[in-house]
N, C-alpha and C positions, 0 to 999 in steps of 0.2 A: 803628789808634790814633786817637785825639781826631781830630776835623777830616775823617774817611775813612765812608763811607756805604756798607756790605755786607750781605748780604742773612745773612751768617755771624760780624757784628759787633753783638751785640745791643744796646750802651749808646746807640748816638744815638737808638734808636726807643722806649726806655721812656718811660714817662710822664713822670717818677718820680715815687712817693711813699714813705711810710711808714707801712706796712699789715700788720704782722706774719702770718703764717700759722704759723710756727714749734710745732711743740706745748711747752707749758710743762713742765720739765725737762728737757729736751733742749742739747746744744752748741751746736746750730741759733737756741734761743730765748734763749739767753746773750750770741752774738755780734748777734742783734738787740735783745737789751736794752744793748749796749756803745756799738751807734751810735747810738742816738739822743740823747746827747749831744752829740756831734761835728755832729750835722744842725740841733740845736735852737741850739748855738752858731753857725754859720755863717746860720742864718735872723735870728738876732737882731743879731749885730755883723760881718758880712760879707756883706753885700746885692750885693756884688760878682760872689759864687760863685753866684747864678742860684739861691739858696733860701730860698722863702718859706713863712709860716706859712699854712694853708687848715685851716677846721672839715672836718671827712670825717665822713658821718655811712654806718651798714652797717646794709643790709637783707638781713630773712630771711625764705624764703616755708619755710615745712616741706613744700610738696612738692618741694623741691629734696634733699632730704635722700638721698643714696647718689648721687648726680651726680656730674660729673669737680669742678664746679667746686666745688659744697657742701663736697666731702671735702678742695677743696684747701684751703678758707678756713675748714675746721672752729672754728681757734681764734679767726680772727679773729670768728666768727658766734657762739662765746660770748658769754652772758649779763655771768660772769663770767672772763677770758680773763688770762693771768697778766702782761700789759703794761698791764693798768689801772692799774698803780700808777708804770707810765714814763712814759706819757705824759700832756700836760693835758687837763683838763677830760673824763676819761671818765664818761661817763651813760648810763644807758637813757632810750631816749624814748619818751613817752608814747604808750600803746595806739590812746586819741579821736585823736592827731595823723598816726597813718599811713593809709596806703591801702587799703582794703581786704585786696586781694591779700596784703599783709604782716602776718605774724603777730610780731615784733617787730622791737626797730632799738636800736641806739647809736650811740655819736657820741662824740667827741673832736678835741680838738687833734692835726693831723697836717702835715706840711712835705710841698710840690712841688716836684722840683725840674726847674732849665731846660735840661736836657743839654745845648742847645748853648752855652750859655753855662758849665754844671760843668766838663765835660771841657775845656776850652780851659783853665779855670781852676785845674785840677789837673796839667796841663800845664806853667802856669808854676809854680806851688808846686813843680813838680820842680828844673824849669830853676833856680829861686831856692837851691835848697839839693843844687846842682851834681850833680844829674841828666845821661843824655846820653843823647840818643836817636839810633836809628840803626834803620833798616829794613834786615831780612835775609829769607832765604826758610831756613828748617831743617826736613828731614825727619824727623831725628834730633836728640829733646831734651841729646843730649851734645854736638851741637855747639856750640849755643849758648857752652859754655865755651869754645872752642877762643882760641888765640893770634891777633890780628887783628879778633874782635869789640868786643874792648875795647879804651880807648885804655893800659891796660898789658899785665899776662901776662892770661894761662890766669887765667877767674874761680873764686873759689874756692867757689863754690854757684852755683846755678840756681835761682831762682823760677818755678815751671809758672805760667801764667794763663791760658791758652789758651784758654778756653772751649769751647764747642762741638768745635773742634777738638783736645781732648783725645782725642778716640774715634780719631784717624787719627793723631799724632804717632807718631811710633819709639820705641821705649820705654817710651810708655806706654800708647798704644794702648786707651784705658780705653772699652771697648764700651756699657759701663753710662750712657752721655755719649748721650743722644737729642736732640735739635730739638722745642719745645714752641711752635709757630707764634702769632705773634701779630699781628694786623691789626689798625689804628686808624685814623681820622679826625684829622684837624688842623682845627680851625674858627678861627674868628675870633672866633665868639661868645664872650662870657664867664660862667660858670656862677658862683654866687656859694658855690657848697660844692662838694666834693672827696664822689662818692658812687659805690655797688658796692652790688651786689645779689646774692645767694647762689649764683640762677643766671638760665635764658632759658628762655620756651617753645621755643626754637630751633633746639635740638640739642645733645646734651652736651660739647663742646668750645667753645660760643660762654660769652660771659661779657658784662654789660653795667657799665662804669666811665662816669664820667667825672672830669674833674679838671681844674686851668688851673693852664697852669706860669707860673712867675716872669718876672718882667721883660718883659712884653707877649709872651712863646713863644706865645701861643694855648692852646688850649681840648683837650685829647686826648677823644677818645671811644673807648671800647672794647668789645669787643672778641673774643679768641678765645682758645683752649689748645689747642692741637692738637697731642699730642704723635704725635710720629714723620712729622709732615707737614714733607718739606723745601721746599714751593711757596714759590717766591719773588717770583708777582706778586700784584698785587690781586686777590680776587674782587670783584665791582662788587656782586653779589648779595647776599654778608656785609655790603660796605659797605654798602648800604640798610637793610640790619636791623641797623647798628649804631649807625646813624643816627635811627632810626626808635624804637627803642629808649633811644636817652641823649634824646632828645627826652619820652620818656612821663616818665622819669626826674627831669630837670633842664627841666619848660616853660618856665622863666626861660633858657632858650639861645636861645629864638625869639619869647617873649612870648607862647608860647601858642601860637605858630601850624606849620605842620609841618615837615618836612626841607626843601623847595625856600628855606625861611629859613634857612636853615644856609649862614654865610659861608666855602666849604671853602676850604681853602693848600693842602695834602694827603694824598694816601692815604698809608701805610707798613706792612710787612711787616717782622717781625725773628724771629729765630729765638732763643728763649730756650733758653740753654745747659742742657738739666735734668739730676742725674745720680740716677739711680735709688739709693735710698740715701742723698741728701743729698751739700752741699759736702765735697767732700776737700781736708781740712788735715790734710797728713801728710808726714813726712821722710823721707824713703829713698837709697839710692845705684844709683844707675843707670850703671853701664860706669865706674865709680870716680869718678863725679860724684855730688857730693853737690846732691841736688834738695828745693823745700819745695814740695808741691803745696798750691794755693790756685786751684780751680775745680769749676764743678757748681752756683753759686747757685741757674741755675733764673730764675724772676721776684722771687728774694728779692738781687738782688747788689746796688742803690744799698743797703736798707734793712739789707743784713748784712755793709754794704761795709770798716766802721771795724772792726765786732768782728771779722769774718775774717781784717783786716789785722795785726789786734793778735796775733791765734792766731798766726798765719802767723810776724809779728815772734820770738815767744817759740818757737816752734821754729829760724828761723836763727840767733837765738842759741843755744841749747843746740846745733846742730849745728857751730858755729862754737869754739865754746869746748869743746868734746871734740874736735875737730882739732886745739887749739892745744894742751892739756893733752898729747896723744900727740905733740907735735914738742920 
């Protein structure tokens, strides 16, 4: 939970942003067209929650094209991408204005956010509207309801979130649930855009970001994809080419000058929850417990955190309200 650092806990380590990859018509690209409402609200009149507004501009080399990373950011790498119309200020940028190496780019308005400062904050938004929290170990998602967990009875649904550890729970055991590795840098320096690149000479699981979160968080540099990798320390060697790389990227991180400029805080590993097939937001009964699964984001759960949640919502109700009809 909030405030806890696991190498199987992926939220303290993301960046965050808001960078859809979703394909347009899909439920995937629904629930990230729902949050960014709720993202663009809290950057604008809740500077509290640790989310600010950053330009993000997205580059594309067309030899990246059949890559891990090209095919993950397919939609975001469109020309015309079906979130041009959510968020601000979407442009193409001019041809004369990029790098060589890049064969196009756009750009928009996109929100960072400060994980450690969100999660603490979303914490108390619990606590405020009489949340209760309480740490348990369950091996079996039916216990979770049992008498004892709650401060009354036996609850009457279960919410799965589990992330990653969907693939080992009891009952749901869902294998399709993999480890998608990702390694960053923390700097100090501060980049004056929010930027990503289609992919890396480096290796098809590497990826190069960078981004600077709110309220002085520092500067994330990215990064990697490495699905099915459960390594949970630093590579030092990644780190230099991820370094090395958001530096060619963003020179305004060093003034131009190389990685030995780079003010590091530090390294981080997290393991992105992926589920083959996409987030599962679904209702089922499991040993006569009624459950709503909501987990499987993947690298999309801050940016598809509100619409999932909303899903998620309007399933507990319809599961709730045919309980009550049958009693």
């Amino acid at each position: 939970m909030p405030g806890d650092y696991d190498i199987e806990y992926a939220s303290p380590w993301a960046g965050a942003n808001y960078m859809p990859v979703s394909v347009r018509g899909t439920e995937a690209a629904e629930w990230d067209k729902n949050t960014w409402p709720p993202l663009e609200d809290l950057a604008r009149n809740h500077p509290e929650a640790g989310v600010h507004f950053q330009e993000c501009e997205i580059f594309s080399r067309s030899k990246d094209i059949g890559s891990a990373t090209a095919d993950w950011f397919a939609e975001l790498l469109s020309p015309n991408p079906w979130f041009k119309d959510v968020v601000p200020n979407f442009r193409s940028l001019p041809k004369e204005t990029l790098s060589p190496e890049i064969d196009s780019a756009t750009a928009f308005t996109s929100v960072c956010i400060n994980t450690a400062i969100y999660l603490p904050w979303l914490v108390s938004q619990c606590l405020k509207n009489g949340v209760t929290f309480k740490r348990a170990v369950f091996k079996h998602i039916s216990e979770a309801s049992l008498p004892g967990i709650h401060p009354s009875s036996k609850a009457d649904l279960v919410v799965n979130c589990t992330g990653l550890m969907a693939s080992t729970l009891g009952g749901v055991e869902d294998k399709s649930v993999i480890p998608a590795r990702g390694q960053i840098v923390v700097v100090r320096n501060v980049a004056d855009r929010m930027a990503d690149v289609s992919g890396t000479d480096d290796g098809d699981g590497e990826a190069c970001y960078v981004m600077t979160r709110a309220a002085g968080g520092g500067t994330i540099l990215g990064g990697s994809y490495q699905k099915g990798n459960w390594e949970s320390q630093v590579d030092p060697n990644l780190a230099i080419r991820i370094m090395k790389r958001a530096v060619k990227l963003c020179p305004e991180l060093t003034g131009g000058r190389g990685i030995e400029h780079l003010d590091i805080i530090r390294h981080g590993v997290g393991l992105r929850p992926v589920r083959q097939g996409g987030t599962r937001i679904e209702k089922e009964r499991i040993d006569k417990v009624l459950v709503v699964h909501n987990y499987g984001a993947g690298g999309a759960g801050y940016q598809s955190s509100y619409g999932c949640a909303q899903a998620a919502v309007a399933l507990i109700e319809e599961a709730l309200s045919s309980t009550r009809a049958r009693l």
